[in-house]
C-alpha positions in Angstrom: 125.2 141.3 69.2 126.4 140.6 72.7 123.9 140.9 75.5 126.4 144.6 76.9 125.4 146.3 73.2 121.7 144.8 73.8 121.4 146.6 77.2 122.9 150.0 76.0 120.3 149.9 73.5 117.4 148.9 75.8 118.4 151.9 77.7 119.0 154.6 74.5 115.4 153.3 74.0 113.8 153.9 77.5 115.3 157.5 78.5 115.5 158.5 74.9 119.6 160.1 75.1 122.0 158.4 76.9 125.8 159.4 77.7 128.4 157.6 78.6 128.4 158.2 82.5 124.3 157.3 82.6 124.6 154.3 81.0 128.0 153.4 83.0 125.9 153.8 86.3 122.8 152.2 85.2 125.1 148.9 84.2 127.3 148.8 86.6 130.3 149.0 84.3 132.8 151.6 84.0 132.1 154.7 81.4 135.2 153.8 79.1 133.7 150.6 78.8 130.7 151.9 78.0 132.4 154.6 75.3 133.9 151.8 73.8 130.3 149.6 73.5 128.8 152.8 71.9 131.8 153.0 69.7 130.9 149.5 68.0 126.9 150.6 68.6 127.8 153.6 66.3 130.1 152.4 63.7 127.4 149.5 63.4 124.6 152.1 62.7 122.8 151.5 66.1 122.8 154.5 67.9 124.1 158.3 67.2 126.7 161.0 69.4 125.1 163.7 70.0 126.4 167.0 71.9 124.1 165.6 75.0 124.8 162.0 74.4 123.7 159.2 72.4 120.4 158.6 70.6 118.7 155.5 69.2 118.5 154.9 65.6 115.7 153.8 63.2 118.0 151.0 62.6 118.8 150.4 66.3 115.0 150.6 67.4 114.1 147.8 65.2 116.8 145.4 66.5 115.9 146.5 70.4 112.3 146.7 70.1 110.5 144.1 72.1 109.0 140.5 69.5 105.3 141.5 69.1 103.3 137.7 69.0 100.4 137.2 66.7 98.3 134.0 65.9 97.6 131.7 68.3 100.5 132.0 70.3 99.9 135.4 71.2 96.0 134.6 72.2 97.3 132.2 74.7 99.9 135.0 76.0 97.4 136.8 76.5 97.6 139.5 73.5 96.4 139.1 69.6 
């Protein structure tokens, strides 16, 4: 997964639905570009078009949700 389709799905994630000009403006790309990211995002299972944009699937949450650290790694880091 390039770091473009990593982004989108970071930001799915955070606002919850996304369209194509939000995530444009929020990347500083254009929103054809983005169409055509969410196109691959979609036909990989990722994310979902909706009427009001796209949304973030089970699938696509657990390849964009954030490494949770356990053992003694994650006592020095400061969590458990």
């Amino acid at each position: 997964m390039i770091g473009k389709e990593q982004q989108v799905l970071k930001i799915i994630r955070e606002l919850k639905r996304a369209d194509e000009e939000t995530l444009g403006r929020k990347m500083a790309i254009s929103s054809n570009y983005a169409t055509e990211i969410c196109k691959g995002l979609v036909k990989d299972g990722y994310i979902l078009k909706t009427p009001k944009g796209y949304v973030i699937t089970k699938e696509g949450e657990k390849i964009s949700s954030p490494v949770k650290v356990r053992g003694p790694i994650a006592v020095l880091k400061g969590g458990l």
